[in-house]
C-alpha positions in Angstrom: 0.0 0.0 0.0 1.3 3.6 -0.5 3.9 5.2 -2.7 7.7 3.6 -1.9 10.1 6.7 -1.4 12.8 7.8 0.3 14.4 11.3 1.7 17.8 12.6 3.3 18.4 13.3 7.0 21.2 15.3 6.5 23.7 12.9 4.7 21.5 9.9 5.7 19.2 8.3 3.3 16.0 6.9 4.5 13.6 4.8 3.0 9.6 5.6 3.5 6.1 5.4 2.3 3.8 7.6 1.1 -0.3 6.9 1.5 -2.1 9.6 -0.3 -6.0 10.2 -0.1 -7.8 11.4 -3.1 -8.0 15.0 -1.6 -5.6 15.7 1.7 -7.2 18.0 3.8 -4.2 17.5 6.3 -0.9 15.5 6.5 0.5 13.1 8.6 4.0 11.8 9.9 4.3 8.5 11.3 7.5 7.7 13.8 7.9 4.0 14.6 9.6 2.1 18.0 13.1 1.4 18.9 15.0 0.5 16.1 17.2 -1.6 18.6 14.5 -3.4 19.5 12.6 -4.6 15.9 10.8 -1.5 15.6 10.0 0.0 11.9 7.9 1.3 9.6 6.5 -1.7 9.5 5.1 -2.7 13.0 1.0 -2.9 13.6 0.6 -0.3 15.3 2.5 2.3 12.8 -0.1 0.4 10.4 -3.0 1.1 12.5 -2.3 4.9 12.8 -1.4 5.1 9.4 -4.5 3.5 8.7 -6.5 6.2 10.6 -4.7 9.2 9.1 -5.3 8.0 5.8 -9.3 7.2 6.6 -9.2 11.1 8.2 -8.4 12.1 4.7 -4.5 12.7 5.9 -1.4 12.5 3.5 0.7 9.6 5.3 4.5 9.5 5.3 5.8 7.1 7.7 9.7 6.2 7.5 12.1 4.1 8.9 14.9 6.3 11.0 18.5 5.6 10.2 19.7 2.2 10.5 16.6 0.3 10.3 15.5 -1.7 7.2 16.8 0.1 4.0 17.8 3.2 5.8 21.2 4.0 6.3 23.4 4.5 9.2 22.7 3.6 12.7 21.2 4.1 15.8 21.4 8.0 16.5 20.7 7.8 20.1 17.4 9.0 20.1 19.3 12.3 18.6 19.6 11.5 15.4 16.3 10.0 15.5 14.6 13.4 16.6 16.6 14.8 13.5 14.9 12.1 11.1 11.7 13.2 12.1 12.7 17.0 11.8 13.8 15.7 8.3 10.3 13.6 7.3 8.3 17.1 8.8 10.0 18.9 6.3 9.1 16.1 3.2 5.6 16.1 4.1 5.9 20.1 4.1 7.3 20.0 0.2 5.0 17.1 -0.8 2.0 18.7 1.2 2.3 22.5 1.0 0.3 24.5 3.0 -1.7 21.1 4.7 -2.2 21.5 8.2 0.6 18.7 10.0 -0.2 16.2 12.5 2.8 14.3 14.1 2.5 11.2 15.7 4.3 7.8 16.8 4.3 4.9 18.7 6.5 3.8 22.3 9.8 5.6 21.3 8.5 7.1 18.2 5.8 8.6 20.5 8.5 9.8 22.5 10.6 11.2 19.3 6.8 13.1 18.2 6.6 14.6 21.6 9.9 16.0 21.5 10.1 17.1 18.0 6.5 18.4 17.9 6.7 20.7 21.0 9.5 22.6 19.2 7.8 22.2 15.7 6.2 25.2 14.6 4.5 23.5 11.6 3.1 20.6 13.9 -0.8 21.3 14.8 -1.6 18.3 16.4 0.5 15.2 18.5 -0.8 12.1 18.8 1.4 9.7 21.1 0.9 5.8 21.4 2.3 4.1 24.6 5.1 6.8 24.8 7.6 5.3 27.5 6.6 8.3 30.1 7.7 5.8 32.8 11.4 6.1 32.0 10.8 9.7 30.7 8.4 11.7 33.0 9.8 14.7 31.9 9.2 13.9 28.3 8.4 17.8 26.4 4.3 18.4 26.1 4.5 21.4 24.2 1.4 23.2 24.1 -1.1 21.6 21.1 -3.8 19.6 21.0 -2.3 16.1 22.0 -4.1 12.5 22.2 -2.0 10.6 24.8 -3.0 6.5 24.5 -1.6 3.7 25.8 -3.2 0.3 27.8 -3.7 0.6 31.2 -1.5 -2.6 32.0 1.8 -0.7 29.9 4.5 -0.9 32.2 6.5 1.5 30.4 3.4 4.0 30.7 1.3 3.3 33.6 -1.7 4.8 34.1 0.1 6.8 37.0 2.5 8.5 34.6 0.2 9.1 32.0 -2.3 10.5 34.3 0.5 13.1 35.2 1.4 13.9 31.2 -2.4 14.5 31.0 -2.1 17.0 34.0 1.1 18.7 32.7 -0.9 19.0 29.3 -4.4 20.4 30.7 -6.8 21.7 28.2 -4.4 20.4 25.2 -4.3 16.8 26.2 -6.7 13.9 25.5 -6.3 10.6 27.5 -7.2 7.4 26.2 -6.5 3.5 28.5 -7.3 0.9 26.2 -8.3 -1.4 28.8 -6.2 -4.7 29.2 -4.1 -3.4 26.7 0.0 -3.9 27.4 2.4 -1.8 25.4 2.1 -4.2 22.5 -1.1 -3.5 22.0 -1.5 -6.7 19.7 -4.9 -6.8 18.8 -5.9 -3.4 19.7 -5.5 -2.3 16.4 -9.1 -1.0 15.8 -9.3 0.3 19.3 -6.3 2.6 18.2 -7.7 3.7 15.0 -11.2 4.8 16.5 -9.6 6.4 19.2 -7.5 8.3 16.6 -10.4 8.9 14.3 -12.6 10.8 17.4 -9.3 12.8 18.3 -9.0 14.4 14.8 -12.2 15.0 14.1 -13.5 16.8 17.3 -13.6 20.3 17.1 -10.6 22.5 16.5 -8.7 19.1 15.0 -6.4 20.4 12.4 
């Protein structure tokens, strides 16, 4: 599904996929887990959120950062990861023009989108799936709209600590447990995508 591509982060070359709706209204950039751990472009959740922004009539690039699949390099230390998804924000930008930008990602993905999208200008909206606020409590929030969703049995984001993202957010922030749900979330692939499809289309979504 999607176009196959490919874009530079800085002398890096990455590979990617592009989904494209008949008419974008808005676009999308997809950041997957730990590359050290199996995580890519690939994984079913990054299918199931790309599978909501493309329903929500969003222009989908999701990549995999450096050293994963056909990407070159390696592992930038969550770093050079933040600087892929600078890079992909600023594809989307080219291939998208004046679209309204929602970035998004799953476990450390989620965490790369929360820290790149807080400094973002072009970034309207965050969406964050099981981001590991457990071993990052201080993890940047930024100030936009932001769906926070993980299972309420994730041990790398416990309800505790994403109760206290949801505080630090206030009127920005959406919560959403996916009850029974562990940070794999195998299985909870439709719960993810209707959770995503109410966040961007209640009022104000971008």
């Amino acid at each position: 599904m999607g176009e196959s591509t490919s874009f530079l982060s800085g002398a890096l070359r990455l590979e990617a996929r592009l989904d494209a709706p008949p008419a974008p209204t808005r676009a999308a950039v997809i950041c997957h887990p730990h590359p050290l751990y199996g995580g890519s472009m690939d994984n079913n959740v990054v299918e199931a959120l790309a599978a909501a922004c493309l329903a929500a009539d969003c222009l989908t690039l999701r990549f995999n950062f450096r050293g994963v699949g056909g990407s070159a390099g390696g592992y930038g230390d969550f770093t050079g990861e933040c600087d892929d998804a600078r890079a992909a924000l600023d594809v989307i930008a080219t291939r998208g023009g004046d679209l309204p930008v929602i970035l998004t990602g799953y476990s450390f993905g989620a965490l790369v989108a929360l820290t790149v999208g807080a400094e973002a200008s072009a970034v309207q909206r965050l969406i964050a799936v099981a981001p590991p606020l457990g071993m990052a409590p201080n993890a940047p929030l930024g100030s936009r709209p932001t769906l926070l969703l993980a299972g309420d049995s994730d041990s790398y984001c416990p309800p505790a600590a994403l109760a206290a993202a949801g505080a630090r957010l206030g009127p920005h922030g959406v919560l959403h447990a996916i009850g029974g749900g562990d940070h794999f979330l195998v299985g909870r692939e439709p719960e993810i995508e209707r959770a995503v499809a109410a966040f961007l289309a209640s009022p104000g979504a971008a």
